[in-house]
C-alpha positions as a printed NumPy array, in Angstrom:
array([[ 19.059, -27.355,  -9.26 ],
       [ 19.266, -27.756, -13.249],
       [ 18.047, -25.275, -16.172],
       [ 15.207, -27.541, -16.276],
       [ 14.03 , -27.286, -13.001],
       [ 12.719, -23.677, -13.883],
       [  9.517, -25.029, -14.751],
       [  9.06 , -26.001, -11.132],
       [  6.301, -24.029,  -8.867],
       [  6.016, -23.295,  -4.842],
       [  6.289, -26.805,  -4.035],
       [  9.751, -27.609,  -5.494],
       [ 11.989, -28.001,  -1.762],
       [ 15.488, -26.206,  -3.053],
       [ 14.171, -23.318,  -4.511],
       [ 15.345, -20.087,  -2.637],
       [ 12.942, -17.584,  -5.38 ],
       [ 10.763, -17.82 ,  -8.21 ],
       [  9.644, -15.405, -10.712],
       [  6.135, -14.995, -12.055],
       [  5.784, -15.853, -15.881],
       [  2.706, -16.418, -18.246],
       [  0.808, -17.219, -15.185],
       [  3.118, -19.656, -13.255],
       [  5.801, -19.769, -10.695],
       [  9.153, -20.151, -11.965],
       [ 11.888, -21.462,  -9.777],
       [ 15.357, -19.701,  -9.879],
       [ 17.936, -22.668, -10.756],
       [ 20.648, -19.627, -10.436],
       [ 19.977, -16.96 ,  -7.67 ],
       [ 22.358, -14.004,  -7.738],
       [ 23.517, -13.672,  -4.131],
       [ 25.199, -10.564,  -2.907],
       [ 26.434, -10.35 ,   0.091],
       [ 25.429,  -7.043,   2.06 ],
       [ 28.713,  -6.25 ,   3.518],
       [ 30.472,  -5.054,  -0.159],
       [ 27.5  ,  -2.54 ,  -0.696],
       [ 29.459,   0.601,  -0.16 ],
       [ 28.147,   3.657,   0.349],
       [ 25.345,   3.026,   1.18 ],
       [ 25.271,   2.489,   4.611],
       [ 22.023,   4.495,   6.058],
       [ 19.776,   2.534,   3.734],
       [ 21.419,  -0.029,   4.113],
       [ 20.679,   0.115,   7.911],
       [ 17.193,   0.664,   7.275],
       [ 16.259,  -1.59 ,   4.807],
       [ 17.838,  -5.039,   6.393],
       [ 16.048,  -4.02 ,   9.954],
       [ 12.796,  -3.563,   8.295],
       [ 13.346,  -7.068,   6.213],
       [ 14.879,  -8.478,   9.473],
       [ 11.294,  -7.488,  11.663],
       [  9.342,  -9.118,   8.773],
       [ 11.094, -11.959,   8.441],
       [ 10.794, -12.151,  12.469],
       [  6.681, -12.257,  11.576],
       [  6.424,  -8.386,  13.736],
       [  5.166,  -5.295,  11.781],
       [  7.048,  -4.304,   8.735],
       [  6.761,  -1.653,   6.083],
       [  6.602,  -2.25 ,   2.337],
       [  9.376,  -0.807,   0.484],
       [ 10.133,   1.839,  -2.215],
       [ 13.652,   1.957,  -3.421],
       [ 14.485,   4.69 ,  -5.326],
       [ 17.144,   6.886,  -7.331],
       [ 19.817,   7.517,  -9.466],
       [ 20.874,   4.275, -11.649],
       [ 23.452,   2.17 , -10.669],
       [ 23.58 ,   3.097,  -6.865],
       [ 23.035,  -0.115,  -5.31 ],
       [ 19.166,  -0.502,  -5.58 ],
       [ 18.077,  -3.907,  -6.691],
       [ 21.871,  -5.176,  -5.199],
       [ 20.28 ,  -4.24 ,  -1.732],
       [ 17.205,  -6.009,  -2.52 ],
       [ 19.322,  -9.501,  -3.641],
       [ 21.446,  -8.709,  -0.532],
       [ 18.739,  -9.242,   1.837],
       [ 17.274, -12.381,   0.153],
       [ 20.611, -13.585,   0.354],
       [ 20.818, -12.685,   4.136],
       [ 17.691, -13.976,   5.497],
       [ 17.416, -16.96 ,   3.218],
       [ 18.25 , -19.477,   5.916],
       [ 15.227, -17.657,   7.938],
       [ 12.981, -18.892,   5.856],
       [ 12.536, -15.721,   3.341],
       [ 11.704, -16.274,  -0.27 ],
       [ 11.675, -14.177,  -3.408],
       [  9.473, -13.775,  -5.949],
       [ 10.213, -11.396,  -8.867],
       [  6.856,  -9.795, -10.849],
       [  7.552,  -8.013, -14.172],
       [  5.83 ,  -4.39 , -13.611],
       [  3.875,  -5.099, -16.45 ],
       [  2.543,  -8.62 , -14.633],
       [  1.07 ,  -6.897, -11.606],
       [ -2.235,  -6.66 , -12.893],
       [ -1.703, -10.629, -12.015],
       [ -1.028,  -9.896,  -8.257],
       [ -4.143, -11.75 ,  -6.404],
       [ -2.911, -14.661,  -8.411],
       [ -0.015, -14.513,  -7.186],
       [ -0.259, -13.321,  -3.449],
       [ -3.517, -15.903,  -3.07 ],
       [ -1.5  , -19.475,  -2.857],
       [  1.254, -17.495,  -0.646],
       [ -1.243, -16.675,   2.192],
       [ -0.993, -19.87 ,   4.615],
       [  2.632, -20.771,   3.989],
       [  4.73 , -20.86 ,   6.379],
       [  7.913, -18.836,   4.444],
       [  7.935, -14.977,   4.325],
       [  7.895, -13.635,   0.865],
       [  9.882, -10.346,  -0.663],
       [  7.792,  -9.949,  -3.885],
       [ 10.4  ,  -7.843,  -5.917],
       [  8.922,  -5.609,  -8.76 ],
       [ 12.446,  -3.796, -10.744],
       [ 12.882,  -0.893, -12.286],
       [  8.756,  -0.107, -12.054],
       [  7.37 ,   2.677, -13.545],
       [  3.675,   2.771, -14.978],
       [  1.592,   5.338, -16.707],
       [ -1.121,   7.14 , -15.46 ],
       [ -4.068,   4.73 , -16.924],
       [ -2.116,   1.437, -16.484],
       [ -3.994,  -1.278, -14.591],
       [ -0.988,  -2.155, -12.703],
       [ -1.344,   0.994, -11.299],
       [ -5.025,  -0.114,  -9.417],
       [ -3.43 ,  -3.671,  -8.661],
       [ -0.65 ,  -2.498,  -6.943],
       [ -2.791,  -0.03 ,  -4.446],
       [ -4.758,  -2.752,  -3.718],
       [ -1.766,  -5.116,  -3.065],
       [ -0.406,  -2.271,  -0.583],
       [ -3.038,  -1.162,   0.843],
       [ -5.746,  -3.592,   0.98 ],
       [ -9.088,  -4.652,  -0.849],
       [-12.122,  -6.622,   1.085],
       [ -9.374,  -9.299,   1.413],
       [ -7.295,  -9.14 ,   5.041],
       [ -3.213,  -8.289,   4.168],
       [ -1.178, -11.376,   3.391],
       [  0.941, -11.098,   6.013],
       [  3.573, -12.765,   4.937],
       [  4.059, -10.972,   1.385],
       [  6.051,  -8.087,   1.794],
       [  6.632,  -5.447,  -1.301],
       [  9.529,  -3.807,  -2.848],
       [  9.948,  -1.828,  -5.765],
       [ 12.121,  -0.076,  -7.416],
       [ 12.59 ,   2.854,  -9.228],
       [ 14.469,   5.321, -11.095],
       [ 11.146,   7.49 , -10.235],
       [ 10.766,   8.945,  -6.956],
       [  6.508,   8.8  ,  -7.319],
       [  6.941,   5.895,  -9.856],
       [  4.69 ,   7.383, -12.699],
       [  6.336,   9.956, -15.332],
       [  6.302,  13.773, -14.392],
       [  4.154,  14.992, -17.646],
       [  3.048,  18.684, -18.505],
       [ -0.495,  18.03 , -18.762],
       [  0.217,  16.98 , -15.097],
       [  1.402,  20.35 , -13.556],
       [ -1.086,  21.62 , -15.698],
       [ -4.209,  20.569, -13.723],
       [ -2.721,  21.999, -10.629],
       [ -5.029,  25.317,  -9.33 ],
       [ -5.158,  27.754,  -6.503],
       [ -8.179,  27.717,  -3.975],
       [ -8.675,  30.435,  -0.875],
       [ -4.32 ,  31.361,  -1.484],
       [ -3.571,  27.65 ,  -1.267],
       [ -2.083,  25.704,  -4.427],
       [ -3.968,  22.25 ,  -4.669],
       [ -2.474,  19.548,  -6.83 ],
       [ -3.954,  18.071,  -9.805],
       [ -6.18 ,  14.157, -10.007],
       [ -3.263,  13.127, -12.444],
       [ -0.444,  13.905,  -9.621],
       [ -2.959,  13.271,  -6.508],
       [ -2.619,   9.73 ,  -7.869],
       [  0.972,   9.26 ,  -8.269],
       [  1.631,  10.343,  -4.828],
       [ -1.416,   8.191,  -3.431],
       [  0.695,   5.258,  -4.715],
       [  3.951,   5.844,  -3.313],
       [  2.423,   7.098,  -0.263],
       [  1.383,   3.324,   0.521],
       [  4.81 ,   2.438,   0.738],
       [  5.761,   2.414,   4.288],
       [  9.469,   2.934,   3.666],
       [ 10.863,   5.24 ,   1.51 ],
       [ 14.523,   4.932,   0.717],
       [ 16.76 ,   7.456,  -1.293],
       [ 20.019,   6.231,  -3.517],
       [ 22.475,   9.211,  -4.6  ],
       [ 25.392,   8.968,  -6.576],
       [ 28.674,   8.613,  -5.075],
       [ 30.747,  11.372,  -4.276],
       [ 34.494,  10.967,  -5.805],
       [ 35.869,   9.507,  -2.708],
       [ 33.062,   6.965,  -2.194],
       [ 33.248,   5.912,  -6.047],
       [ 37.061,   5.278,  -5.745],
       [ 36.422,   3.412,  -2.58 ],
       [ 33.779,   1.081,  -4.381],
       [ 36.391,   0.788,  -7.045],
       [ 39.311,  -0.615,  -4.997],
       [ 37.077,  -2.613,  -3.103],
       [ 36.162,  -4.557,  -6.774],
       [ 39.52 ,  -4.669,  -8.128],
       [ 40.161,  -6.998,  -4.96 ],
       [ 37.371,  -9.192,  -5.357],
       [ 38.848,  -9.952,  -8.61 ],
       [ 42.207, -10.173,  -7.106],
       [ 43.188,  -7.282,  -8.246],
       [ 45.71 ,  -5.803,  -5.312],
       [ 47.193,  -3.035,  -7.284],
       [ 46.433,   0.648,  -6.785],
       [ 47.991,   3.799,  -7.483],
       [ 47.362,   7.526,  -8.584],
       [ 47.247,   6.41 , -12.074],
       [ 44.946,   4.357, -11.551],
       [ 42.417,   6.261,  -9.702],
       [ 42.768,   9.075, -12.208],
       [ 41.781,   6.453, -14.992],
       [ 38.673,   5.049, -12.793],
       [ 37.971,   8.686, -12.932],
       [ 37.798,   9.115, -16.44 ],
       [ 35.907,   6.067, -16.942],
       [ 33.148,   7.414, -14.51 ],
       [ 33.145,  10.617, -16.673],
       [ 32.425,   8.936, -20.089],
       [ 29.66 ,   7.182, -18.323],
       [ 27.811,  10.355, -17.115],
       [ 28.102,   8.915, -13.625],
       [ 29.455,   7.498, -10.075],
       [ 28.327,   4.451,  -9.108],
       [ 28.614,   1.147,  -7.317],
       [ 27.709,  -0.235, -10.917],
       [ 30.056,   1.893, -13.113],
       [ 32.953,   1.322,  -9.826],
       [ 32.413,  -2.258, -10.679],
       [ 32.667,  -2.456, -14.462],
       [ 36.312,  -0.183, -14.652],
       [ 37.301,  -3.246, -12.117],
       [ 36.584,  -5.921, -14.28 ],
       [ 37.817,  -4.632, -17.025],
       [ 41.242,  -3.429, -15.388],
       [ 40.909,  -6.906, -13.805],
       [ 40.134,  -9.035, -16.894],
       [ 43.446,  -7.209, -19.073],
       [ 45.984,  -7.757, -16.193],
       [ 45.028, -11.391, -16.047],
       [ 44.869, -11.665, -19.763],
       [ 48.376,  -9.826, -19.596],
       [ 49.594, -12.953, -17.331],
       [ 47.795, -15.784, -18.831]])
């Protein structure tokens, strides 16, 4: 597939995903595949998540999905993982902009009688407590007057555990009734949305051991064999300018230990 076949919808035969732009169906030309089996660290959601993809992709029950956590943990590499996995199954992606989900029963409607299952992917979503995206997306998971599309399946996901911001005003509304503490509208409706997710999983960040671990395991997929104390102790220090341990931060202190040895050898 060429840069120009982007402009192609559903119909075009080697597409694999599509994202949803001003209105249209986009094909992919160049899917990121990641392959499940270098996500370290990750193994219990990993677990979880590729059985629940692999029963919907099967056409049994499956939940929609909620992927959330700390940044750079393995979240949306999961998510490509799986599309990568079950691709010859017949699964297809489709990536929505959070701010394009107000535009979800026009883009769910022309998915309903094909044969393919469809991950519709929403990244990094977080939406405010008026947003219309907000109303869309309950519908989407839980149902309108229109029967489920059965073979659309949702994930998301989020730095944001309840996916909408955690304001003052909000704690503010909360009150006691009869020695019991009752929640406020404002937070009653962020948890009403994440409650329709049927799947819940939680990313951490690494401990030391798993971070080094990650890192070794991407200095060899860049062919990068050589490890040492030294070493580790600088993948160390390059986690602790970054404020963090992560699959994501492992993998850029590999590429750039990587990219100077092979410079050094060029």
């Amino acid at each position: 597939m060429s840069d120009s076949d982007e402009t192609m919808g559903l119909d075009y035969p080697a597409a694999r995903a599509w994202r949803w732009r001003d209105g249209h169906f986009q094909a992919i030309a160049h899917l990121h595949r990641v392959d499940a089996d270098g996500l370290l660290g990750i193994d219990r959601v990993k677990s979880q998540f590729l059985d629940n993809l692999a029963q919907f992709v099967a056409g049994h029950p499956a939940n929609h999905t909620l992927l959330t956590g700390a940044r750079g943990t393995g979240k949306s590499s999961l998510v490509k993982a799986g599309l990568a996995r079950f691709a010859d199954a017949g699964l297809r992606g489709i990536e929505v902009s959070p701010h394009d989900l107000t535009d979800l029963p026009d883009i769910v409607a022309p998915l309903r009688d094909r044969e393919e299952r469809y991950l519709l992917y929403v990244d990094d979503f977080t939406v405010g407590r008026h947003d219309p995206a907000l109303t869309a997306l309950k519908t989407a998971l839980d149902g309108g007057l229109d029967a489920p599309v059965e073979n659309v399946l949702i994930v998301a996901t989020s730095n944001r555990r309840y996916l909408m911001p955690s304001l003052k005003s909000d704690n503010e509304e909360y009150r006691w009734e009869n020695d019991e503490l009752h929640p406020g509208e404002s937070t009653e409706s962020t948890v009403s949305l994440s409650e329709r997710f049927g799947l819940w999983l939680s990313f951490h960040a690494f401990s030391q051991a798993q971070y080094l671990d990650a890192v070794r395991h991407h200095l060899q997929s860049f062919g990068h064999a050589a490890w040492d104390d030294e070493l580790a102790v600088l993948a160390q220090r390059w986690a602790l300018m970054r404020g963090s341990r992560s699959g994501r931060v492992a993998q850029q202190f590999a590429r750039d230990v990587a990219g100077k040895a092979q410079m050094k050898h060029a």
